[in-house]
C-alpha positions as CSV (number, residue, x, y, z in Angstrom):
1,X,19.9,6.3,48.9
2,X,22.7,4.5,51.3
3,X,22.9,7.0,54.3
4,X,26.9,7.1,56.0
5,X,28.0,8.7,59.3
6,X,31.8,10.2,59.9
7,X,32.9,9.3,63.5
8,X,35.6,10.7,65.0
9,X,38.3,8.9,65.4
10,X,37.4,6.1,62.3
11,X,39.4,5.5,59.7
12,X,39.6,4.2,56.3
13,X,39.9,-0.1,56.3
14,X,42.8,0.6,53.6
15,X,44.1,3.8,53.5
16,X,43.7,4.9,57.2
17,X,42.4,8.3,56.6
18,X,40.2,9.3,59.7
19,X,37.9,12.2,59.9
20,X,36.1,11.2,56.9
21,X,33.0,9.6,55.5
22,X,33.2,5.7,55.5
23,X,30.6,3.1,53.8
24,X,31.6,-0.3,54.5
25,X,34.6,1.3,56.4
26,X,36.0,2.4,53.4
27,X,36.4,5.9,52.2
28,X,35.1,7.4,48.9
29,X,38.2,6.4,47.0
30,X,38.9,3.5,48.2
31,X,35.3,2.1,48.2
32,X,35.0,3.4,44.6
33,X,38.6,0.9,43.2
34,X,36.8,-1.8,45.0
35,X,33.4,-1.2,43.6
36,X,31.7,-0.5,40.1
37,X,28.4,1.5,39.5
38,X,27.8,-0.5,36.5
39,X,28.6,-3.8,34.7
40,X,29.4,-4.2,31.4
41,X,27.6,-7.5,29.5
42,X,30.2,-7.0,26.7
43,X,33.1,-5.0,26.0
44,X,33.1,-5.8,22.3
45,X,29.3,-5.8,20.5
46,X,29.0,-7.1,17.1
47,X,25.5,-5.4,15.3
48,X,24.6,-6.2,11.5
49,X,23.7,-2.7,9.6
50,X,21.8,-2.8,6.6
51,X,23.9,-2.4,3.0
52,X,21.0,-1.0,1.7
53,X,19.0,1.2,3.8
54,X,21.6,1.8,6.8
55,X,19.7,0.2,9.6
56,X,21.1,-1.5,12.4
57,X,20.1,-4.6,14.0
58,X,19.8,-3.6,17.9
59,X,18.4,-6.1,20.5
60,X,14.9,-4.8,20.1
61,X,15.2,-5.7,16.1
62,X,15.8,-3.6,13.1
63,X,15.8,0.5,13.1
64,X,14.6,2.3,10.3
65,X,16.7,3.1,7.6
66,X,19.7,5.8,8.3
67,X,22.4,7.7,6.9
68,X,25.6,6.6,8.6
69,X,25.2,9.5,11.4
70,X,21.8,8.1,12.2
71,X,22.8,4.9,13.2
72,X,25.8,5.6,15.1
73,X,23.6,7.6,16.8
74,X,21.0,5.3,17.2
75,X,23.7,2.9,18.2
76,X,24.8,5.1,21.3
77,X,21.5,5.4,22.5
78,X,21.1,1.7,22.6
79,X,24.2,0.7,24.8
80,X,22.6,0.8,27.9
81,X,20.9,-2.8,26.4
82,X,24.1,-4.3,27.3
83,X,24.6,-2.2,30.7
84,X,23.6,-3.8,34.4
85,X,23.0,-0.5,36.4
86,X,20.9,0.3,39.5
87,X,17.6,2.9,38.4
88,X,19.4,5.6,40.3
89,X,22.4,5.4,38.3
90,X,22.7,7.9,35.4
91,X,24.6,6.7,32.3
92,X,25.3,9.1,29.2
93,X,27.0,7.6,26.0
94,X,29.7,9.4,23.9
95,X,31.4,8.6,20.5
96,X,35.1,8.8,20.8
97,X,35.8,6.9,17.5
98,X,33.8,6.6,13.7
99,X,34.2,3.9,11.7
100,X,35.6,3.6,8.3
101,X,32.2,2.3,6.5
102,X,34.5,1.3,3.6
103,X,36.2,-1.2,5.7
104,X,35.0,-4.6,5.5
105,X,34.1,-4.9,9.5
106,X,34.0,-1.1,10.8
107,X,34.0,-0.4,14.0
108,X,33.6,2.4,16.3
109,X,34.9,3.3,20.2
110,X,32.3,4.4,22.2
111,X,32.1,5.7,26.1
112,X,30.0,4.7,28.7
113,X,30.0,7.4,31.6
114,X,27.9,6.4,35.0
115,X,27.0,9.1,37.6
116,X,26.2,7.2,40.9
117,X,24.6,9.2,43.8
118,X,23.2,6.5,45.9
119,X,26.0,7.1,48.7
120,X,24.7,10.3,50.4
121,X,27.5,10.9,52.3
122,X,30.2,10.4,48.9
123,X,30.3,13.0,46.1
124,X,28.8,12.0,42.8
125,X,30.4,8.8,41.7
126,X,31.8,9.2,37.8
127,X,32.8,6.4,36.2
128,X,34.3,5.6,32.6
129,X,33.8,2.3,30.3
130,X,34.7,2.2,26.8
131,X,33.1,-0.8,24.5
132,X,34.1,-1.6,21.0
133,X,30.9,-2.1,18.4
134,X,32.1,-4.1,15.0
135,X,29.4,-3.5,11.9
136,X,28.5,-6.5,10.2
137,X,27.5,-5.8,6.4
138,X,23.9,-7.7,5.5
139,X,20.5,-7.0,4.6
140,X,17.9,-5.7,6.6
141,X,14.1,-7.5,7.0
142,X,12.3,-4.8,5.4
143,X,15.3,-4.1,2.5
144,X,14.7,-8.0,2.0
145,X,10.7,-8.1,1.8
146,X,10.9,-5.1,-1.0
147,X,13.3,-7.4,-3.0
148,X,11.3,-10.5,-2.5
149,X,7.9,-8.9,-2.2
150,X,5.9,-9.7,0.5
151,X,4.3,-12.6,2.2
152,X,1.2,-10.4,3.0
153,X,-1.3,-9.6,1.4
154,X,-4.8,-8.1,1.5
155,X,-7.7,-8.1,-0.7
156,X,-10.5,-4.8,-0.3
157,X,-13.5,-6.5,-2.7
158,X,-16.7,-5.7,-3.4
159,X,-20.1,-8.3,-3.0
160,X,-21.0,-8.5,-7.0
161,X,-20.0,-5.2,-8.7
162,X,-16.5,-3.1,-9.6
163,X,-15.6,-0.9,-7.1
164,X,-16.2,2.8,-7.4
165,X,-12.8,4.9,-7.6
166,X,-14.2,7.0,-5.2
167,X,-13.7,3.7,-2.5
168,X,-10.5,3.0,-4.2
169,X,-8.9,6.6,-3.2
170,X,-10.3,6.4,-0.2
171,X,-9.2,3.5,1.0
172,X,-5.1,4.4,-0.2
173,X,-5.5,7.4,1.7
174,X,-6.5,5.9,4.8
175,X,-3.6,3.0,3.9
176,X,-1.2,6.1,3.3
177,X,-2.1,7.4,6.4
178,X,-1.6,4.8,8.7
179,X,1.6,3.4,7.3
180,X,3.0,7.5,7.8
181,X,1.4,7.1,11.3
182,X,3.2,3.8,12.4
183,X,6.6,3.5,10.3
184,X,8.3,5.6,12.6
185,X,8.0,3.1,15.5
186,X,7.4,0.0,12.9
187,X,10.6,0.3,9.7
188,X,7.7,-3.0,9.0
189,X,4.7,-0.6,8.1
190,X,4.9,-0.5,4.3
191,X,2.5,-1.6,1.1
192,X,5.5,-3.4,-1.5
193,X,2.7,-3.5,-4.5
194,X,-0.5,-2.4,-5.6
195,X,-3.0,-4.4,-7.9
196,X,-6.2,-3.2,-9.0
197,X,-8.6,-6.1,-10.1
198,X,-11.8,-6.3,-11.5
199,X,-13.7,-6.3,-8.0
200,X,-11.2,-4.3,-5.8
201,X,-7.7,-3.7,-4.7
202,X,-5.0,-6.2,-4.1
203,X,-1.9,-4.9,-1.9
204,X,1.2,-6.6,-0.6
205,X,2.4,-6.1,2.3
206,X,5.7,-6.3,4.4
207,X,4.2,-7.0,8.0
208,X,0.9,-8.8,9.2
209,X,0.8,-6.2,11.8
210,X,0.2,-3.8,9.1
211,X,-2.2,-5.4,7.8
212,X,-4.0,-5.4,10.9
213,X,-4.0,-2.0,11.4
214,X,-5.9,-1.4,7.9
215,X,-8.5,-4.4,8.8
216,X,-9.2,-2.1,12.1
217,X,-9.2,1.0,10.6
218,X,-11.6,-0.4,7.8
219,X,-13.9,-1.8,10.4
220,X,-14.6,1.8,11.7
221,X,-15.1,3.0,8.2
222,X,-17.0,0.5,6.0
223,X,-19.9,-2.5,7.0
224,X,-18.0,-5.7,5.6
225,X,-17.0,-9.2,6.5
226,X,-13.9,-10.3,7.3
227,X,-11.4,-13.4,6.3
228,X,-8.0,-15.1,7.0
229,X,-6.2,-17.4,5.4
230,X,-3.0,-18.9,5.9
231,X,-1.2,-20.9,3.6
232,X,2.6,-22.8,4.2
233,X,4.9,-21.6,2.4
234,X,8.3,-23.3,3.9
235,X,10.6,-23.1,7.0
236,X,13.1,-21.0,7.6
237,X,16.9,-22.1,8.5
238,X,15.8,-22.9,12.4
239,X,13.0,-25.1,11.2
240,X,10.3,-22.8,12.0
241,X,7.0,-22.8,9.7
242,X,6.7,-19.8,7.3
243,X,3.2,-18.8,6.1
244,X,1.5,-16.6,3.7
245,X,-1.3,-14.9,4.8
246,X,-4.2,-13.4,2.8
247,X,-6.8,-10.9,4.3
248,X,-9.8,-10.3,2.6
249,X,-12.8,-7.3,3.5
250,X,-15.6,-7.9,1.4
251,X,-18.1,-4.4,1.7
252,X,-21.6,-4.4,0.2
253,X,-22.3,-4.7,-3.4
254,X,-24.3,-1.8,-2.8
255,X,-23.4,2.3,-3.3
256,X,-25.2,5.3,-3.0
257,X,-28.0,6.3,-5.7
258,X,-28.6,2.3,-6.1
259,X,-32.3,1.2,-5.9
260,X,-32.6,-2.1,-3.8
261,X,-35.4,-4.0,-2.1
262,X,-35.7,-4.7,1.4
263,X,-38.0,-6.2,3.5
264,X,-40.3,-6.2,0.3
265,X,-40.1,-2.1,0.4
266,X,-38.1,-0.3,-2.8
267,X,-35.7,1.9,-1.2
268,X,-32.6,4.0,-2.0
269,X,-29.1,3.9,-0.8
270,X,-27.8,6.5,0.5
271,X,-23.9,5.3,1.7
272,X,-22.4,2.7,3.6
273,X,-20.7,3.3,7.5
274,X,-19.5,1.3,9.5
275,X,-23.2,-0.2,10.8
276,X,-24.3,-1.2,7.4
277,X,-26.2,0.4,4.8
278,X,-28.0,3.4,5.1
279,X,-31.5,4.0,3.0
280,X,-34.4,5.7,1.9
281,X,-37.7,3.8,2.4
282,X,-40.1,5.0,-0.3
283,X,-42.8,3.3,1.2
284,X,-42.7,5.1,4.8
285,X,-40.8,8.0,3.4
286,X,-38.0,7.6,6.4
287,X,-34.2,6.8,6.5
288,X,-32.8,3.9,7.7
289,X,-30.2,1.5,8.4
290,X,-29.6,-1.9,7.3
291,X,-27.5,-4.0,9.1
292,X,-28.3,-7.8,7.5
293,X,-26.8,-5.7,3.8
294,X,-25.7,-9.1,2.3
295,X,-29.0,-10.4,1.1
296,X,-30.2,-6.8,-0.4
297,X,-31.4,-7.3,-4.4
298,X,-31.2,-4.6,-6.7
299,X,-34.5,-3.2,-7.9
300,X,-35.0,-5.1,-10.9
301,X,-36.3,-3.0,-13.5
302,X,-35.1,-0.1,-12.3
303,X,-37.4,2.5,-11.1
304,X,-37.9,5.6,-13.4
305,X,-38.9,9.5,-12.6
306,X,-41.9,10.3,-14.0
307,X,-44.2,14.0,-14.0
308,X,-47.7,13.8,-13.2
309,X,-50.2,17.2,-12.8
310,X,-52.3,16.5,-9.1
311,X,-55.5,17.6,-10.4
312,X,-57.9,16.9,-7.6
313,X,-59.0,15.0,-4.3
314,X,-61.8,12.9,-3.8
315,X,-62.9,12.9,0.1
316,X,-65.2,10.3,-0.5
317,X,-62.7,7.8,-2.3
318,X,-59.8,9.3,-0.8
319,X,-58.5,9.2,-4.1
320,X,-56.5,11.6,-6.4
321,X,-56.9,12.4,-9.6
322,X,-53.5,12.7,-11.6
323,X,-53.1,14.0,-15.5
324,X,-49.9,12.9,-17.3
325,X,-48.8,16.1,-19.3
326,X,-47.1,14.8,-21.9
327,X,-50.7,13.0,-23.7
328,X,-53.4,14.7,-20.8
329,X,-54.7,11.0,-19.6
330,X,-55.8,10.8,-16.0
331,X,-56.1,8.4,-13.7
332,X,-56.9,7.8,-9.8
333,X,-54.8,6.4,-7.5
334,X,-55.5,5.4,-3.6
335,X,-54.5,8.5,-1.5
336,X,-53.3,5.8,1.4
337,X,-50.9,4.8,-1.6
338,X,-48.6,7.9,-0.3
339,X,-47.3,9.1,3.3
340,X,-48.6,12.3,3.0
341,X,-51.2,14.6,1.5
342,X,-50.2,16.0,-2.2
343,X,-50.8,19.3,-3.3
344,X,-53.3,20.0,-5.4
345,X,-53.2,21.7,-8.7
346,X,-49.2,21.5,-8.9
347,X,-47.0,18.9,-11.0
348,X,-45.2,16.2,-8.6
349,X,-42.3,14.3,-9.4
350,X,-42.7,10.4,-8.6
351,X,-41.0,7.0,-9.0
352,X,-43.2,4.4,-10.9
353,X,-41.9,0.6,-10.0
354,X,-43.4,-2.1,-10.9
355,X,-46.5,-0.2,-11.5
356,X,-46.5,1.8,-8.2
357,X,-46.1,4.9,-7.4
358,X,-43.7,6.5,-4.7
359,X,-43.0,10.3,-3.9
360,X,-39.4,10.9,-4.0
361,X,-36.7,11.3,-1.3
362,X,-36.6,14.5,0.7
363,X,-33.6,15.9,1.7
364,X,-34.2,15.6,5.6
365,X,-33.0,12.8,7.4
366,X,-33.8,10.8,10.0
367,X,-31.6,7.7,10.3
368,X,-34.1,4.9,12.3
């Protein structure tokens, strides 16, 4: 704030008025013909609006689409972009003037109004500027990219095996989300197609920084591994480079209810997070996660349920005795073969692999 005395006996350098408050030895209206609060860059601003959608080109790029009262309004709350004015100067923006749209160049008259305090000793400074902004009729980026289709795209695939449709709705609904999440800020954020192939989901895209935003957002979801690729495509009119990109995100080839082998030990998946894959060790009878999932085999044959009656225990052995019901032959079998005791005299449901036998999973869990 500029801080002014009144003496007596000073007057105004122009108009000779004494007795009053004097900056520069001026008085408030003669300082305020000499002097502006604000500078205009341009008095006449020409902005391309979109024939399309309605949005307008503003220095800060393309707004998202509008009916014609959206963008004038988006317009006026843009102008201060081609304002010079001090932090402590106020400026408000008025329409005084619509445009025809079905003209060929419409234009609109606009105010400027800037409220300047910074003098302490002066009244509130008001001051009036009127600009002239011409529309210029084209096409906007994102109007062009849905014509043309997209330059990016990104590939959701699985490691061997079709992808479940529960993954495939999940992963649209977490795409969905994110471009309702960002479009407001980014008229960029939008999928143009959607292509289901035999191992996963292709999707174009109308911005790399969309694409982005679903690689991070997958990375806190699913285990998976991650590639780029660019590939020229031409130059655009200033000579720059154009490129299409491709992301791929390649999850395990694994889902839940699958019987793999690991580590030599038949276990069952039980999902995929963000870690890896999470499983059921048969051998320890504990869950656990596997973070090296590309190497995991399916359990080839596939283990089968089968019934067997425990019919007894042998201390000395440590052996049980255990009757199939279905043609009443028995058979022992190591006690050590299972991580706990069995109980005697009732039917138990196993999994036979490979010619061994494994209590099934429990519903506890215990993620190591």
């Amino acid at each position: 704030m500029i801080q002014n005395r009144s003496m007596k006996g000073s007057f105004c350098a122009i108009c000779g008025k004494t007795n009053v408050p004097l900056h520069e030895a001026l008085c408030n209206v003669c300082y305020w013909k000499e002097h502006q609060s604000i500078k205009l860059k341009q008095r006449q601003i020409e902005l391309d609006i979109c024939t399309e959608c309605g949005a307008v080109k503003l220095p800060s790029g393309w707004t998202n689409s509008n009916n014609s009262d959206q963008a004038l309004q988006a317009v006026l709350d843009n102008l201060y972009r081609w304002v010079d004015f001090d932090p402590d100067v106020e400026i408000e923006t008025i329409l005084l003037s619509k445009p025809r749209w079905e003209d060929g160049k419409p234009n609109m008259i606009a105010e400027i109004i800037a409220y300047d305090p910074r003098i302490e000793m002066f009244p509130i400074h008001e001051e009036h500027h009127e600009v002239e902004i011409q529309f210029l009729w084209g096409i906007c980026k994102a109007c062009a990219v849905k014509k043309t289709g997209g330059s990016v795209t990104f590939q959701l695939r699985t490691a061997n095996r079709q992808m479940t449709m529960k993954e495939m709705n999940e992963f649209e609904r977490m795409v969905t989300e994110i471009v309702q999440r960002s479009q407001p800020n980014n008229p960029m954020s939008f999928v143009v197609s959607v292509m289901e192939t035999k191992y996963g989901l292709d999707l174009k895209l109308a911005s790399r920084m969309l694409a982005e935003n679903i690689l991070s957002e997958l990375k806190k979801k699913w285990a998976g591994k991650s590639k780029k690729n660019f590939k020229l495509v031409g130059e655009d009119k200033d000579g720059i480079r154009k490129y299409a990109v491709t992301y791929l995100y390649r999850i395990p080839g694994v889902v839940r209810g699958d019987y793999i082998i690991h580590g030599g030990d038949l276990m069952e998946v039980m999902g995929i997070d963000n870690q890896g894959v999470e499983a059921y060790n048969f051998s320890t009878s504990t869950y656990t996660l596997i973070r090296d999932w590309e190497n995991l085999k399916i359990a080839d044959p596939s283990p089968r349920l089968i019934e067997y009656l425990v019919v007894s225990h042998d201390r000395t052995t440590d052996s049980y005795e255990l009757m199939d019901l279905s043609d009443y032959h028995a058979f022992e079998i190591d006690a050590k073969t299972f991580p706990k005791s069995l109980p005697i005299g009732e039917t138990v449901v196993f999994l036979e692999w490979e010619d061994k036998l494994f209590l099934t999973r429990t519903k506890q869990r215990n993620i190591k």
